[in-house]
KEGUGU-466567 format. One record per residue (C-alpha): residue in three letters; z, y, x. Coordinates in steps of 0.2 Angstrom, whole numbers, padded with zeros to 4 digits, always signed. Example, Ala and Ser with C-alpha at 12.3 -4.5 7.8 and 13.67 -1.06 7.14 Angstrom:
BEGIN
ALA+0039-0022+0062
SER+0036-0005+0068
//
This chain:
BEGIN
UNK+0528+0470+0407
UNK+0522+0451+0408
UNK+0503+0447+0413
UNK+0494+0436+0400
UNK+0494+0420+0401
UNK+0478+0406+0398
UNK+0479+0386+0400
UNK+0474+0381+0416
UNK+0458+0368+0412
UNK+0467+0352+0407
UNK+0483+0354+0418
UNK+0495+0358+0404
UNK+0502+0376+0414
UNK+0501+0393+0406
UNK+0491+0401+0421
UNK+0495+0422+0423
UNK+0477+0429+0420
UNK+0482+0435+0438
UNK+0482+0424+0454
UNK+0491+0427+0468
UNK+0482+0425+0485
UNK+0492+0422+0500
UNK+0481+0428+0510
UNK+0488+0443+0511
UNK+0503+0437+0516
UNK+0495+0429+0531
UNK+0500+0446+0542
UNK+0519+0452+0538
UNK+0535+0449+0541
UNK+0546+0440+0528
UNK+0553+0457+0521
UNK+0537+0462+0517
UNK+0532+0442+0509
UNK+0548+0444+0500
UNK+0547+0460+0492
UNK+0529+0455+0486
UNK+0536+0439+0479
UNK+0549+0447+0469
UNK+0534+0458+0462
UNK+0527+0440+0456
UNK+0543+0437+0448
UNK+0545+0455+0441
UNK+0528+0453+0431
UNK+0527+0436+0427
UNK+0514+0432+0439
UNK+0514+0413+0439
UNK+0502+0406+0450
UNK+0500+0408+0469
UNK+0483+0402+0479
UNK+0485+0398+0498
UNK+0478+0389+0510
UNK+0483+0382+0528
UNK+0467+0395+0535
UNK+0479+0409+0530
UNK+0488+0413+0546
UNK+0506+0412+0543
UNK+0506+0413+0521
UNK+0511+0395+0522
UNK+0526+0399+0531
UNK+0530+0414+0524
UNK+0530+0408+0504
UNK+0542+0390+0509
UNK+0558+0403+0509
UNK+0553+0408+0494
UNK+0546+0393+0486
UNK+0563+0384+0492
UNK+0572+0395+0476
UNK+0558+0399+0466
UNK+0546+0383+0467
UNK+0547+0381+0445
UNK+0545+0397+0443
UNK+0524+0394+0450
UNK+0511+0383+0450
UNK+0504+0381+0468
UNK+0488+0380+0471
UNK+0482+0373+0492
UNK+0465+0370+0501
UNK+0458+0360+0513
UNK+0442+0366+0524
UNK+0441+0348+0529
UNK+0428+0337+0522
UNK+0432+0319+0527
UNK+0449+0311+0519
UNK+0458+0307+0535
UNK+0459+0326+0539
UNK+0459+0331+0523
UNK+0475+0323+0520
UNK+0481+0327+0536
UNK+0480+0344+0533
UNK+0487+0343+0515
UNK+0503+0334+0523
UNK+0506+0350+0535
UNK+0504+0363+0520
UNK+0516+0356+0511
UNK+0526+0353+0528
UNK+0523+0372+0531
UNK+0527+0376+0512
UNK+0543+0366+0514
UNK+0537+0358+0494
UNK+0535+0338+0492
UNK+0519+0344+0481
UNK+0507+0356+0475
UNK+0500+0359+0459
UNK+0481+0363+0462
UNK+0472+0356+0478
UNK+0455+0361+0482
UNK+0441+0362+0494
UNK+0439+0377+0503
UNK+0422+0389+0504
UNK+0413+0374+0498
UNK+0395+0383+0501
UNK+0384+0369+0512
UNK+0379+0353+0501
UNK+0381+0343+0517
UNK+0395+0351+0524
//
């Protein structure tokens, strides 16, 4: 059974109603990311949201992301607020997710006007 899919605001994907978050992959071994992964695959999930703050999500998604990166749209986030960092950090997520680019880049827990 597939998940439904919706447009993604003006980005052209098909988005799964369900979004993965990496987060939880921020703990386990690579058996364990990859038998998760394969779930995604399984049910049509489409869309996986991580962030460098994950622990080790980055890392454990690049194997995967390596055979399956058109298979999902990838969303990243910065906590950083200022662009030198913020880019700097963008450059070792996608060094970390072994992709040249990602699909979605956001900031992260965006919840202080002046932050």
């Amino acid at each position: 059974m597939s998940i439904p899919t919706l447009p993604f605001g003006r980005t052209g994907h098909s988005s799964t109603r369900i979004i993965f978050g990496a987060a939880s992959l921020a703990r386990v071994g690579q058996d364990v990311a990859d038998r998760t992964l394969e779930l995604l695959l399984e049910h049509g999930i489409n869309h996986i949201d991580v962030a460098i703050s994950y622990g080790d999500a980055e890392l454990r998604l690049a194997p995967w992301l390596q055979r399956h990166r058109q298979d999902f749209f990838v969303a990243t986030k910065t906590q950083q607020r200022k662009a030198p960092e913020a880019r700097e950090e963008l450059h070792r997520s996608l060094d970390r997710l072994g992709v040249d680019h990602v699909d979605l880049w956001q900031l992260h827990n965006l919840s202080h006007p002046i932050q």
